[in-house]
N, C-alpha and C positions, 0 to 999 in steps of 0.2 A: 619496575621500570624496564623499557626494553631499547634495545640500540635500533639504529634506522635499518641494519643489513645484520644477518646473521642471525644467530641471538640461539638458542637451546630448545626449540621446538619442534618434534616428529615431524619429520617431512615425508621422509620416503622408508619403505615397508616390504619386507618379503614376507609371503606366510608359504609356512613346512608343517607338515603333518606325519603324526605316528599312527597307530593305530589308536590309541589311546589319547592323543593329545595333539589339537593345533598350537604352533610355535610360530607368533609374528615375529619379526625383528625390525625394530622400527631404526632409524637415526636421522641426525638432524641433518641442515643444508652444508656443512662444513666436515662433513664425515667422523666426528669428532666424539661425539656424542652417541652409544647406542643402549638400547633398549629392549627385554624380553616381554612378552606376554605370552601366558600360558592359558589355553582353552581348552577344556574338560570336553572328549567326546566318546566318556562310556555313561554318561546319564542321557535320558532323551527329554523330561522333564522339568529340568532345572537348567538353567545356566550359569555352571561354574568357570570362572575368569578368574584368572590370581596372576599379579605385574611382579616380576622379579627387581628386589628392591635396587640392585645393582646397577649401576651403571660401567658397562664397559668400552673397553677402546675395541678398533677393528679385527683385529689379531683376537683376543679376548674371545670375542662375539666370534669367531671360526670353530675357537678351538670348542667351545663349549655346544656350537653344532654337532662336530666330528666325535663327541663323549655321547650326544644323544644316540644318534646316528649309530655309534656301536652298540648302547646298551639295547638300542630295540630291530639289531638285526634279525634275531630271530621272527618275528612277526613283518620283517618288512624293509624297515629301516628308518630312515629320517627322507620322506619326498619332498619336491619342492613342487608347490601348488600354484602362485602367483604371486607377481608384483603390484603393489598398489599402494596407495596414495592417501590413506584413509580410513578410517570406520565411518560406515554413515549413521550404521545404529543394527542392535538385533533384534528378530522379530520372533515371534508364536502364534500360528494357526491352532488347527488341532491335533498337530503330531510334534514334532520336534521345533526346537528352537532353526533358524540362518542368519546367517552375517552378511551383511548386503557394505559391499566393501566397494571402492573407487581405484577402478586399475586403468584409468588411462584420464589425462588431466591437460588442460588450455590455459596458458595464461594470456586472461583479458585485458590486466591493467597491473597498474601500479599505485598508490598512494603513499608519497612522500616513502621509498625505499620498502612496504608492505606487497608483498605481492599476492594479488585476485588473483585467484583461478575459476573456473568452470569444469564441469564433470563431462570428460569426452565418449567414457563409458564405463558401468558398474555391472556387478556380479554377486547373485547373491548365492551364497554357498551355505549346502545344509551341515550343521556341528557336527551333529554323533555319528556313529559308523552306522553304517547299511544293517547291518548284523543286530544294531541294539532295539529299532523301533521301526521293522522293514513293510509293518503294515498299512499304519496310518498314517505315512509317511507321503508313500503314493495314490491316497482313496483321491475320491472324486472332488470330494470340499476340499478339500488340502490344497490340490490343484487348480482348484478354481480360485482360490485364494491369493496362494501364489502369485498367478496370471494376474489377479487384478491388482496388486503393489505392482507387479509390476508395467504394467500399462502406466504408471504414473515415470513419467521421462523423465528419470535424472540430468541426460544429456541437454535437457531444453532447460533454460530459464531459474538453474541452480547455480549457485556461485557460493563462493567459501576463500578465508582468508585462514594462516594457520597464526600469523602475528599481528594483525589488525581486527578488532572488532566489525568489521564489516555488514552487523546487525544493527550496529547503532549510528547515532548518526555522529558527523565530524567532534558536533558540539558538546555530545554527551561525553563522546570520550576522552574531551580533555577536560571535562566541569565534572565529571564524575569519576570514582576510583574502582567502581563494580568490574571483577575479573572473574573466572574459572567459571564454578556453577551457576551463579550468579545468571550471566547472559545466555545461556542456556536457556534458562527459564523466561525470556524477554519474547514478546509476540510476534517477531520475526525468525526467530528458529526454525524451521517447520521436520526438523528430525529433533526436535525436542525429548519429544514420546519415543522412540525407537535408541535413541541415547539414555535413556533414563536410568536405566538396570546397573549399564557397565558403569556410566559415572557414579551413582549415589552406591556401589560396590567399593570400585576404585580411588574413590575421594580426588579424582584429579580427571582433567581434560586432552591428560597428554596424547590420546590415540585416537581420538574419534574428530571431527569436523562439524562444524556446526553449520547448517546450511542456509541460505536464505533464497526466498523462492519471489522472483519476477521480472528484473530488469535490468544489467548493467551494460555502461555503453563508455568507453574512454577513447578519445582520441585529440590528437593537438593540432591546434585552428592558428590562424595569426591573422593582425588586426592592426593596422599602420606598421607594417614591416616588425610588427613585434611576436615573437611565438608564446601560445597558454596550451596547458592541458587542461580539456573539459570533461568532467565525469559525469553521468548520470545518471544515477540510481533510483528504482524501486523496489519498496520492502514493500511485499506483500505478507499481512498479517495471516498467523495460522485461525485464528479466532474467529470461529463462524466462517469459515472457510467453503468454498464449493462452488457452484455454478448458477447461472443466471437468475435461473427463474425456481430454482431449491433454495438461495440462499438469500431473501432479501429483508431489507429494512432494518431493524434490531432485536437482538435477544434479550431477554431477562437479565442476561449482566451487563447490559448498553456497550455487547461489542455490537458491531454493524458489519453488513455483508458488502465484499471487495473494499475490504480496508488496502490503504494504501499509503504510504507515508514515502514522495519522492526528493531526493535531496540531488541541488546542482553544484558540484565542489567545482571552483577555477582554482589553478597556479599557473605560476611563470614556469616557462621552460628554463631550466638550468644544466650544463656539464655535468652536474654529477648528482641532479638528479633534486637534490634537494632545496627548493624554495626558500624565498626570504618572508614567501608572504602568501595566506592561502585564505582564500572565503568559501562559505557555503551558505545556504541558502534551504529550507527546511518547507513543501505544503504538503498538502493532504488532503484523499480523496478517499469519499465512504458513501455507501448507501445514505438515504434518507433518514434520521434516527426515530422511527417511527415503528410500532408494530404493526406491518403490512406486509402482504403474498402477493401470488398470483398462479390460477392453476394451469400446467402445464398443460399444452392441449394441441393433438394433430391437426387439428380442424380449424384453429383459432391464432392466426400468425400474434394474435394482439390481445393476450388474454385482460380478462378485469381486471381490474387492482381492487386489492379487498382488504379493510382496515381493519384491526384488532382493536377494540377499546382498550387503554391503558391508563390508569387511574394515576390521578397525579403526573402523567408522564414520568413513571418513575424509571424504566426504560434510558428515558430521553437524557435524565435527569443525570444516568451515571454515565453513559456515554460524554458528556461536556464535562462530565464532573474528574473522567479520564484523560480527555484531551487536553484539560488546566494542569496535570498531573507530567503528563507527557513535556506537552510544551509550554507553560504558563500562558501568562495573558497578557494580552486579548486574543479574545476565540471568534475570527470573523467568518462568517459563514457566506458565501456567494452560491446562491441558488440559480440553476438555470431551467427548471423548465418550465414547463408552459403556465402559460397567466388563462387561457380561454380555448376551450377546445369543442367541437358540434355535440363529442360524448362525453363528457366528465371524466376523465383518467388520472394524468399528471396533476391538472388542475385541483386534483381531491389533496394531493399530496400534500400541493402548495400549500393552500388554506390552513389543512390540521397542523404542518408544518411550522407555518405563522405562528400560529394560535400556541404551540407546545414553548418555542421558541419565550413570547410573549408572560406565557404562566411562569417559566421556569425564571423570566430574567427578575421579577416582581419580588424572588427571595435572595437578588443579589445585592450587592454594592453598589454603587456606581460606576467603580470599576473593576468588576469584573463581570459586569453584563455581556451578553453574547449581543454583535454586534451583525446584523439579519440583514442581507443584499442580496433582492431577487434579480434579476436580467434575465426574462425572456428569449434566449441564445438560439433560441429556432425562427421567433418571427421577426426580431431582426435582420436574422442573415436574409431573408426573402423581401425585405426593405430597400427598392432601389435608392443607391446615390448614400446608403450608410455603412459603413467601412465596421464593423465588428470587432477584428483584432485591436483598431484606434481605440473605440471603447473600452476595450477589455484591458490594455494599456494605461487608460487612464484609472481606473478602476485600480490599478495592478501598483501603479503610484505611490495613490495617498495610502493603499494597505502597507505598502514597506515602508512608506513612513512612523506608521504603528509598529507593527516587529522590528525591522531593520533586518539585518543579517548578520553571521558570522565572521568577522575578518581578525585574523591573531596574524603575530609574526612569529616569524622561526629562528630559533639562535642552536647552534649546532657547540657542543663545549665535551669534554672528555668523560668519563663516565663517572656518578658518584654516588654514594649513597643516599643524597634526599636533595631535593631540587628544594628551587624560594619557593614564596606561600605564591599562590596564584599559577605559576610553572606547570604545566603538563608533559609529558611525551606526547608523541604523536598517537599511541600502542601501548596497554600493559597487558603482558602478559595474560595468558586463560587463566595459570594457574600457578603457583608460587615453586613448586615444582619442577618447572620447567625451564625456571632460568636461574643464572649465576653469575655471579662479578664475573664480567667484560673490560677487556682496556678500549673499548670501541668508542665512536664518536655517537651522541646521543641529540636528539634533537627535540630541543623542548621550544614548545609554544605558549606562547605568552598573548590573552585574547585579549586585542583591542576595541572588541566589537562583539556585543552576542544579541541574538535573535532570541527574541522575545515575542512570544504569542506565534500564532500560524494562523494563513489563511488555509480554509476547509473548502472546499470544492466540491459541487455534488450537480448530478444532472438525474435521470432517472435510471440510470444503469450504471453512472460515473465511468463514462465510456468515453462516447464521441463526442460529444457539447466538453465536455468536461476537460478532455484531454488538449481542447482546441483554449481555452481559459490555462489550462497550466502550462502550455505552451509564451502565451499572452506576459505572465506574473516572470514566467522563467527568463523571458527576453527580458522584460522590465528591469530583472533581479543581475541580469548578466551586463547590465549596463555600468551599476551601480557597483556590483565586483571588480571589473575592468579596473574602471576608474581609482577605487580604494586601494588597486594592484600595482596602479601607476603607469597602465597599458593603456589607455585612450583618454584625452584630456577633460573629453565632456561624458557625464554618466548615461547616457540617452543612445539607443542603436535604434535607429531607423527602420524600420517595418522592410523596404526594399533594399537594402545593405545586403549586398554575399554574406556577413556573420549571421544577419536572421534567417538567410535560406540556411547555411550549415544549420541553427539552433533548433530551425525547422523538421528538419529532418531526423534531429535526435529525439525530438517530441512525435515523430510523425511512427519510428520506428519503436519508442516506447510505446504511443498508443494501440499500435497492433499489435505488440506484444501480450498487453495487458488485456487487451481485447478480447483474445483467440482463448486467454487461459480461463478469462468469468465467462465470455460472450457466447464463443463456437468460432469465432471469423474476425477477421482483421479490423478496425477501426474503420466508420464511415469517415471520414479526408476530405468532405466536401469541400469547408470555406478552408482548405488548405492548397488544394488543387484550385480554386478560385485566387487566392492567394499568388500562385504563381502565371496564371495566365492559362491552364490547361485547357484543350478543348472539351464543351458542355457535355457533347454528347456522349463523350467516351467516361467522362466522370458519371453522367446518370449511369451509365450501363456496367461499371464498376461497385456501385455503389448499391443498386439492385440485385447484381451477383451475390454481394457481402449479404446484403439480406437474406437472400435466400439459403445460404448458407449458415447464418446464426438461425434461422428459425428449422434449419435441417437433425445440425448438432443441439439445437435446445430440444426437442419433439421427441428424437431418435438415442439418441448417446450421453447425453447428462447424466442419465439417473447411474450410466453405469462409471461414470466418470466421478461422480458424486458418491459412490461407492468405494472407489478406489483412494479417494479424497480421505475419508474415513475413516479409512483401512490404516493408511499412512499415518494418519497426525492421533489415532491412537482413540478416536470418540465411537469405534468400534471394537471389540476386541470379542474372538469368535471362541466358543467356549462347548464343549463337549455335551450335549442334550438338550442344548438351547439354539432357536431358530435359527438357519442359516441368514446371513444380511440380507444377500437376496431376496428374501422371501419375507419381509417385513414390509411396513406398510412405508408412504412416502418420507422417504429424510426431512422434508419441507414442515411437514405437518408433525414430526417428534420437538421440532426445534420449533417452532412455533406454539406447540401445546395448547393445539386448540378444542373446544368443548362443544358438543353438538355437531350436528348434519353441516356438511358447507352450505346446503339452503340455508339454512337457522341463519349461520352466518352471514352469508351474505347480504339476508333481509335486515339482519340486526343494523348492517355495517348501513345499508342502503338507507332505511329509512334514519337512520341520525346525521346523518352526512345528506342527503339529496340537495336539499333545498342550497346549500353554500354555493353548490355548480363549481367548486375550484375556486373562490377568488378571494382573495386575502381583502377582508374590512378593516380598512385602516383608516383612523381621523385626518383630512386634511388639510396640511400645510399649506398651499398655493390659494391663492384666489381662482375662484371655481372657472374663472374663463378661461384659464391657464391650460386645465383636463376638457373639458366638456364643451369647448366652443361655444363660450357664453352663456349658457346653461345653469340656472340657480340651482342650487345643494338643497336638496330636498329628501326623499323618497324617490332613490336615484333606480331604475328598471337594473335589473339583474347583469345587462351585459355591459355595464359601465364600472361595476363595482373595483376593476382591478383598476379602475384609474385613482381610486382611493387610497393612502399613504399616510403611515404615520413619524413625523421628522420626530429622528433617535436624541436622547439627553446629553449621550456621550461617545461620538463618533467622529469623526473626522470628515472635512469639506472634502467632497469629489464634484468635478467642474467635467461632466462626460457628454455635454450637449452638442453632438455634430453639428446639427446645422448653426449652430453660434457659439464658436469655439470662445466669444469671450466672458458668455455667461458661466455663474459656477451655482452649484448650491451648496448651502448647507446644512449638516446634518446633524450637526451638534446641536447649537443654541441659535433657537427660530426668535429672530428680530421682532419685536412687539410682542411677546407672547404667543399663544397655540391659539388658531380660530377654535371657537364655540360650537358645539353640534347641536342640533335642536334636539330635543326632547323625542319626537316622532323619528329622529334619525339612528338616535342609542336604543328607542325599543325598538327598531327595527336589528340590529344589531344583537340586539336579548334574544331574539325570537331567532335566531342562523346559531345559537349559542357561543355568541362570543362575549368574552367579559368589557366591561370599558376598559377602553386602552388607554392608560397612562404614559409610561416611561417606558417602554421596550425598545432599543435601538433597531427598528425599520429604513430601509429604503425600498422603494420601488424601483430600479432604475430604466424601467420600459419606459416611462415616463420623460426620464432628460433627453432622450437617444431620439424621440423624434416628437412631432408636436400634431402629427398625420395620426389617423384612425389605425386599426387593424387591418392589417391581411381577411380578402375574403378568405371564408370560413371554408368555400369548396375546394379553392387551390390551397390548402392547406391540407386538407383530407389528400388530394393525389399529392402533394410534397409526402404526406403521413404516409402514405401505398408503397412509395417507389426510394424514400431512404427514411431508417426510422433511427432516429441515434439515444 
């Protein structure tokens, strides 16, 4: 257990060199504390690392420089090489081992007395002397290697805690006790692999940092004369890691490409820093969990999307099967993209999507069915007189009424060997090693409140639709913290509120974040800049630029971006008479593992899929006047079918009908039983290969949002030309 301030952890670093041997000197924040590490630089082959088991005071740590220092005058002496902040991890090309070390550091934030940093700038230095491995040290690959780690910017979008878990979320680190290696190995690491050596050597964490790659934002807001800090965090997952159009859909071990897991922590402002009372709030954004591509192409701003058959959706099946794992249940999923498009693209997604959804819920419980919300999030926004974010609000609602959120209190007491049953700190410790009885003040929390289940969020890129919904959930979530915090009396923030423009903006500057690192370019911002009143014409022509720009960096600079991705997290590792990475065939299609010609493919993909055209067949609940403008249910033409719906067994009422806000539906338990389908309508249904549908919790929500037909198809195509999200 660890105190809110202080505590026995490596903070700050000098490295010294002999001819023979690098000598870090680590210690902690209180000066108190110091540490040796010894690194072997007359092998070129091996990395020898040995921690001096000592612990000494300052004076100590002098004197035992000034004995090195004389015994290897001869050869030199003891130099001093740099200050820093860190290990990030060692690496191996094909000549020598380097140390890629943190010698200039930002603090971002703070959590409950933890202190975030960010890397200002790193340095990566080669081990062994010039003289032991002076060939292949400098060849061509070596350098080209090199080069491409480092093209991967420590400086941008990394952040690291030395006494908070920082990889996990609020909730884990006080409901769970996993320290030291342990979180290391957690899917937010992404110096996992380059850490690997020294820790599983070392047996401890004391000198390296563990890093997490994508998004932090803190700053303090106030809200009826009352002050909060807001934090906002994204962990981007190393798991199938990479760039837009190399890395999509899912892999054989149902991770998914631009995983994302973002958490919103509030507290009260307080004197000294430590709250009485703190919430957080836990979604999550991922590709599609399907096996599907799409081939990279200079000629093709908008390539095919092309499906892989996956048997049993077995894929699909461990993906949800992780997410229940991660965050228990319920797993709701809110899809947004398109219901009907002139080409079949998105629309392919939808459909198989449904459908994977549907097979997989038929082997569950009752509760623990995945709970399926489409919202068409592109033709609505182009729906005059319908307000989007209100939807997405209400949507955003009844889903926290399912999870809820995190909300504990904090009780601050003196320090002691074992806290009560239920008790957390805020922090334990990396590693058991690293700390020691304190007379400090400790603050432990006590949850009132846990978040149960997450909502999933996905568009076709989990970009711009996506980013504009987790903005939506996050306001709704920021309401309901307030309120639990005892800062605003009603849990609701109004859409035009100064706090939803701050909240805005923290969503606005996350989604360009996370945009630039999958995408190439900054987030499309449309219905945000709509949002605030912006003028049309400068948002089209901002929004055209961002295009042009992702389709620049995806055409031109991914593959070597996706290269350097690789490099880093360790799913490459370059090896002496074996091909350079360069020169291997596309990352896309190793991780894919596909069989046969892309023709093959694509004909396979095409003729099983054509005839669906994208649109989810679903049985429906409403009386058919309801969809069809009076129209009997029959042997419905192909471009009606997404008005078809199947109401879920076990879901929650959402009430998101604009134009009659006092209509609701619902989605659980349909009043008089399910209507009857004819006979000519379920083999119609056989023949698109869909199974009957029973029990899978379905909504359509294109459906409640308005009771008007579709956007023509041709202003959709130039909406499609000039911003593609």
């Amino acid at each position: 257990m660890e105190a809110m301030t202080g505590g026995k952890f490596l903070q700050k670093f000098r490295l010294y060199e002999t001819r023979s041997k690098f000598y870090l000197i680590g210690r902690d924040k209180s000066r108190s504390h110091w540490r040796v590490l010894k690194i072997d630089r007359l092998e070129c082959a091996e990395l020898g690392v040995e921690e001096d088991p000592t612990s000494y005071t300052e004076n100590e740590c002098q004197e035992l420089l000034w004995r090195i220092h004389e015994g290897n005058r001869l050869t030199g002496g003891l130099k001093f090489v740099t200050k820093c902040y860190g290990i990030v991890g060692f690496v191996k090309f094909l000549g020598p081992y380097y140390m890629v070390v943190i010698t200039r550091r930002r603090k971002v934030g703070t959590i409950c007395g933890h202190e975030i940093y960010s890397i200002g700038k790193s340095e990566m230095i080669a081990i062994p002397s010039v003289i032991v491995c002076p060939n292949v040290a400098y060849s061509r690959d070596e350098n080209r290697y090199k080069r491409l780690l480092c093209s991967v910017d420590l400086s941008k979008d990394f952040f690291f805690s030395y006494s908070y878990n920082i990889m996990r979320s609020l909730q884990k680190n006080i409901t769970e006790k996993n320290t030291g290696q342990v979180v290391y190995e957690t899917m937010f690491v992404w110096n996992e692999f380059l850490t690997r050596a020294v820790r599983n050597h070392l047996k401890n964490t004391s000198w390296t940092v563990a890093l997490v790659h994508g998004f932090f934002k803190q700053s303090k807001l106030s809200v009826s004369g009352k002050d909060f800090w807001l934090t906002l965090i994204a962990r981007r997952s190393r798991h199938f890691a990479g760039t837009r159009f190399l890395k999509r859909g899912v892999n054989e071990k149902g991770r998914v490409a631009n995983d994302v897991e973002t958490e919103q922590i509030v507290f009260e402002d307080t004197s000294d820093g430590i709250p009485s009372h703190m919430a957080s709030v836990v979604q999550h954004r991922g590709s599609i969990p399907l096996v599907w591509f799409q081939e990279t192409s200079r000629l093709n701003i908008r390539p095919d999307i092309i499906l892989k058959p996956d048997v049993d959706y077995k894929a699909t099946r461990l993906h949800f099967e992780n997410l229940a794992l991660r965050y228990g249940n319920p797993i709701i999923i809110l899809n947004l993209i398109k219901t009907r498009e002139k080409k079949p693209r998105e629309s392919l997604l939808r459909a198989e999507f449904a459908k994977a959804i549907h097979y997989i819920n038929k082997g569950l419980t009752e509760d623990k069915r995945l709970k399926f919300l489409h919202m068409d999030l592109s033709k609505l926004s182009r729906r005059k007189g319908t307000n989007v974010l209100a939807l997405l609000n209400k949507v955003a609602s009844d889903v926290l009424d399912l999870t809820e959120f995190l909300h504990c209190e904090i009780s601050t007491s003196a320090k002691s060997e074992g806290a009560p049953s239920g008790e957390r700190t805020v922090a334990k410790p990396r590693d058991d090693k690293c700390s020691s009885d304190q007379s400090e003040c400790v603050a432990k929390l006590v949850p009132l409140l846990l978040q149960k289940g997450v909502l999933r969020t996905n568009c076709i890129d989990c970009l711009d639709r996506t980013n504009v919904a987790q903005f939506a959930y996050g306001l709704t979530a920021l309401g309901r913290q307030l309120h639990a915090l005892g800062i605003i009396e009603s849990p609701k923030i109004e859409l035009h509120a100064p706090l939803a423009d701050d909240l805005m903006d923290f969503y606005e500057r996350m989604g360009d974040t996370l945009a630039i690192q999958y995408g190439g370019s900054a987030a499309h911002n449309k219905i945000f800049c709509e949002q605030r009143g912006q003028w049309k014409a400068a948002t089209q022509s901002q929004e055209f630029l961002r295009t042009l720009q992702r389709y620049y960096n995806n055409a031109y600079t991914d593959n070597d971006k996706q290269d350097a991705i690789n490099v880093f997290l360790g799913h490459f590792q370059p090896q002496q008479g074996k091909p350079a990475l360069w020169k291997l065939d596309s990352d896309q299609h190793y991780n894919i593992g596909r069989q046969g010609t892309l023709k093959e493919e694509i004909a396979r993909s095409f003729i099983k899929r054509s005839l669906s055209d994208g649109n989810i067949l679903l049985e429906n609940s409403l009386p058919v006047s309801n969809c069809n403008n009076g129209e009997k249910t029959g042997l419905l033409p192909m471009q009606q079918l997404d008005d078809i719906r199947e109401p879920s067994d076990s879901a929650p009422d959402i009430s998101i009908c604009e134009p009659n806000p006092s209509s609701s539906m619902n989605y659980g338990t349909v009043p008089g039983g399910r209507h009857s389908m004819s006979e000519e309508w379920q083999n119609y249904l056989k023949r698109l290969g869909y199974p009957e549908l029973h029990s899978s919790n379905f909504l359509d929500l294109d459906l409640l949002s308005s009771s008007g037909n579709s956007c023509d198809e041709e202003d959709e195509e130039v909406f499609e030309r000039c911003s593609k999200s």
